[in-house]
Legacy VTK file of the C-alpha trace (Angstrom):
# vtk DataFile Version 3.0
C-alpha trace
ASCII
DATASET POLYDATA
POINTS 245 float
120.861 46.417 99.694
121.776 50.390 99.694
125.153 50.729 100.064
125.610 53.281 103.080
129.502 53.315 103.074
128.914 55.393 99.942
128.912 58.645 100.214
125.898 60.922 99.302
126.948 62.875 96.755
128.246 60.137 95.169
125.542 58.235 95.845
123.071 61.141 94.151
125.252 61.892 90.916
125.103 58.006 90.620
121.255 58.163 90.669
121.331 61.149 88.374
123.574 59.608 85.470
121.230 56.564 85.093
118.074 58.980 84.322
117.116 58.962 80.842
113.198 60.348 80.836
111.374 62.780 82.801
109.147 60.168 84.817
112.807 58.909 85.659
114.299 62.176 86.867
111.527 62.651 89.060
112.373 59.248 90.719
115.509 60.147 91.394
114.882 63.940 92.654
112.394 62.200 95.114
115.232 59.189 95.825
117.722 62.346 96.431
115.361 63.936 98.754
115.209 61.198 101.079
118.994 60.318 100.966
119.525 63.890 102.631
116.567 63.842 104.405
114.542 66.959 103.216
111.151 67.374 103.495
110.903 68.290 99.670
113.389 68.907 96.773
112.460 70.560 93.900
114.076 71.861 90.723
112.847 74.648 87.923
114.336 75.886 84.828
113.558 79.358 84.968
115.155 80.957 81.522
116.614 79.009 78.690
118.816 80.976 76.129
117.465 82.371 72.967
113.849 81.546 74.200
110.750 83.408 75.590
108.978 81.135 77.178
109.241 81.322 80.658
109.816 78.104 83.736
109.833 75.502 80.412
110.706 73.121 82.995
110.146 71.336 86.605
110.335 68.548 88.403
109.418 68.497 92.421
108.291 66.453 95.494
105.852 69.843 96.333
102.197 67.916 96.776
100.344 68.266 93.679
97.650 70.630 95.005
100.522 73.394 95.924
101.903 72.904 92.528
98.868 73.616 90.753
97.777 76.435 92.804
101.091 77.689 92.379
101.091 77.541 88.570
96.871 78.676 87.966
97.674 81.614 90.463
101.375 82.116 88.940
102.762 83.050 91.649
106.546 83.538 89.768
105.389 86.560 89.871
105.373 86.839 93.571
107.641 83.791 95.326
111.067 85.784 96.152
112.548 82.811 95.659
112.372 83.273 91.573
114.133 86.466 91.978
117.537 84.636 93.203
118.009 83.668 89.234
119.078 87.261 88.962
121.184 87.687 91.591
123.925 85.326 92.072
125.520 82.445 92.294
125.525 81.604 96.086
123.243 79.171 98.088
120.617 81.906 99.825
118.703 80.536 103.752
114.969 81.366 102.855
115.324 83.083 105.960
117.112 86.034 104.219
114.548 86.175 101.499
112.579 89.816 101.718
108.889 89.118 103.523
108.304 92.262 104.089
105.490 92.867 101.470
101.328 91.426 102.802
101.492 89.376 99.540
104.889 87.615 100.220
103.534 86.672 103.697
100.687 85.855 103.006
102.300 83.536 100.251
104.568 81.675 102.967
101.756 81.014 104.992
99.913 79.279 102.462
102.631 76.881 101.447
103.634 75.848 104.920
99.722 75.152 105.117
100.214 72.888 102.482
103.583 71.702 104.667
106.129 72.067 101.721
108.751 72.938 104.845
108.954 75.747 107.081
113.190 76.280 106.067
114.335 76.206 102.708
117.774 76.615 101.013
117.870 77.555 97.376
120.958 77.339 94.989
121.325 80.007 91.662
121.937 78.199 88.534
123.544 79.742 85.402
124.416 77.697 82.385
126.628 78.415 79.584
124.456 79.791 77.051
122.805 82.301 79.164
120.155 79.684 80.519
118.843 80.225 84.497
117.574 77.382 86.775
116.854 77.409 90.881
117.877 74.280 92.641
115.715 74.528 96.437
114.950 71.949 99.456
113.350 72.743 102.003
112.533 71.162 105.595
110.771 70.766 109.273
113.753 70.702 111.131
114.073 73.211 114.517
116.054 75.865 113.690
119.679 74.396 115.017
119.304 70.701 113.459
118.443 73.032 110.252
121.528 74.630 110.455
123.465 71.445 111.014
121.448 69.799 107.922
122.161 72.896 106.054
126.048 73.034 106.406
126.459 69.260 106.230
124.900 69.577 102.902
125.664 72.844 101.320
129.073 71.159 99.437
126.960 68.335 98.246
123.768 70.457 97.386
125.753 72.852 95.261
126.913 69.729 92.926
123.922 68.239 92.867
122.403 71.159 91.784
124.466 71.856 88.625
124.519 68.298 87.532
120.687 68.584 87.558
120.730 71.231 85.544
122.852 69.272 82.766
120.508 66.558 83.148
116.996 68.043 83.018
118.097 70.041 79.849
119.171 67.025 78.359
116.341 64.907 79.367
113.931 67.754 78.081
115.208 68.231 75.105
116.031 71.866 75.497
119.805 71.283 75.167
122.141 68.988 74.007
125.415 68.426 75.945
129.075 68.434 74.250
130.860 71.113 72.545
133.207 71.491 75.405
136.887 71.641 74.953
139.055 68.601 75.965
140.704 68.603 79.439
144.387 67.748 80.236
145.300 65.011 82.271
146.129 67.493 85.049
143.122 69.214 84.554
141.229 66.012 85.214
143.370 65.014 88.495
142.888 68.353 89.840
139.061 68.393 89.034
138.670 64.939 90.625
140.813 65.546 93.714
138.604 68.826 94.323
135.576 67.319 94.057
136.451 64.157 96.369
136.946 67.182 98.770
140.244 67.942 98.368
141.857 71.797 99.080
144.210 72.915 96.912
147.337 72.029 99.011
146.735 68.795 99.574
146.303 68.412 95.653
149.460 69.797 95.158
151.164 67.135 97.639
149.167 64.650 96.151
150.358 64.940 92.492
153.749 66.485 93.968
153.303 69.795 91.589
153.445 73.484 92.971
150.354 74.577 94.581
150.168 77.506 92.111
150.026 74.573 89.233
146.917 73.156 90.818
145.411 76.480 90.803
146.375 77.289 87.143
144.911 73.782 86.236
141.645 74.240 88.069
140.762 77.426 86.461
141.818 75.872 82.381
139.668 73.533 83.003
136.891 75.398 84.450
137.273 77.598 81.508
137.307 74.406 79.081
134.244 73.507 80.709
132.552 77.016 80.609
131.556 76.419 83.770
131.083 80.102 86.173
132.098 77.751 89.342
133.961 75.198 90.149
130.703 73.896 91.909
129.610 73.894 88.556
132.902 72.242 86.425
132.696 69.556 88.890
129.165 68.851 88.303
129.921 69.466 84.749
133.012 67.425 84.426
130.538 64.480 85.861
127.973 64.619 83.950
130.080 64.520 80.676
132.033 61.384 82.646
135.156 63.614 82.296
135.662 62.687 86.261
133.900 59.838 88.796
131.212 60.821 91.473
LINES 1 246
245 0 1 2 3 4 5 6 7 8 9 10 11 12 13 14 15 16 17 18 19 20 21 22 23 24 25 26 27 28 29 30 31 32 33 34 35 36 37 38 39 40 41 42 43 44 45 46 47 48 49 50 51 52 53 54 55 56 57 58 59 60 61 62 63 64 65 66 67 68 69 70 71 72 73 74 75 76 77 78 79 80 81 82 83 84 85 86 87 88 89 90 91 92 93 94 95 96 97 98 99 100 101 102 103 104 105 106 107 108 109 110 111 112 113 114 115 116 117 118 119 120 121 122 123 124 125 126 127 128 129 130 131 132 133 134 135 136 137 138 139 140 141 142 143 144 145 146 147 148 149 150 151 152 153 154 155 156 157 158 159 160 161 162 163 164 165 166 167 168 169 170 171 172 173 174 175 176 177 178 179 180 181 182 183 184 185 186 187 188 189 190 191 192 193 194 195 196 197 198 199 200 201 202 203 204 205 206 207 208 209 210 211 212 213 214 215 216 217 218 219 220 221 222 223 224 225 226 227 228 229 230 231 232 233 234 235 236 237 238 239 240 241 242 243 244
């Protein structure tokens, strides 16, 4: 029986670190999905490093027709979504996205006719070698449960996200994980504290250093990790079993 007392994004990273194939990865993006209750979760590699060829990988709950229309009528080249690669690093509402051009509109509509969710949150993902991915879910939900979903979730989903990343390059054989420098034993606490949801104070109190330590600690080893968030050293720091989920 699922264990319910544990929490979800424990729960997911779990699910994630027993993946070893494609077919498997899409088991567990599908398992995820449901945990949190999305109508679909989907995940695309948009630029690896030192490489031209462009989206080399995917996995998603979309139906199959939308994904194949979306990929004969390449519509990267329209779906505002891709454009968030570029731009940051911060979760972005789909309700922000730019819909002011016929084609963009005209896009939306034909995806919520093939009910991939009416809301959508997508996350930025940047890598260490240069590599981009886009980490989205979307959903049904009226506009307040949405938001309640959305915040509930954002801490998780940003985790989630990055660990993903790690995993589908590894999984597709577009990158092989090590080659990170070796965290401290403070660097570790610190890490693991944060990511059980932990703010920096109440670190401090917890391994009875300065609060200014915990800080200093949190950034080496974000740096060790070449991670460009500490969304992302957590994730990072879990998928190399540095920490526990």
């Amino acid at each position: 029986m699922e264990d319910r007392q544990q929490s979800s994004l424990s729960w997911s990273l779990t699910m994630l670190r027993r993946v070893r194939s494609r077919a498997d990865l899409n088991v567990a993006v599908a398992d995820i999905r449901d945990r949190y209750q999305f109508a679909h979760l989907t995940f695309l590699v948009v630029r690896l490093a030192n490489r031209a060829d462009p989206h080399p990988f995917y996995c998603t709950t979309y139906p199959e027709e939308w994904t194949s229309l979306y990929l004969d009528q390449n519509y990267f080249e329209i779906d505002p979504v891709i454009d968030l690669s570029r731009t940051g690093f911060l979760p972005v509402d789909w309700s922000n996205l730019d819909r002011r051009s016929p084609r963009t509109r005209s896009f939306f509509r034909q995806a919520e006719s093939f009910a991939i969710g009416r809301r959508g949150l997508t996350v930025p993902i940047r890598g260490p070698s240069g590599e981009r991915s886009l980490f989205s879910v979307t959903s049904d939900l009226s506009t307040p449960e949405w938001r309640k979903l959305r915040t509930l979730s954002n801490h998780d989903l940003q985790i989630v996200s990055h660990y993903l990343h790690e995993k589908a390059l590894s999984v597709g054989g577009l990158r092989t994980s090590g080659g990170y420098r070796k965290l401290s034993r403070r660097e570790q606490e610190c890490l693991q504290l944060l990511a059980r949801g932990l703010v920096s104070k109440r670190i401090a109190a917890r391994l009875q250093i300065s609060e200014n330590a915990v800080r200093l600690y949190l950034k080496l080893a974000k740096r060790k990790l070449d991670a460009r968030t500490m969304y992302q050293a957590i994730a990072r720091a879990s998928f190399l079993e540095i920490i526990q989920s």
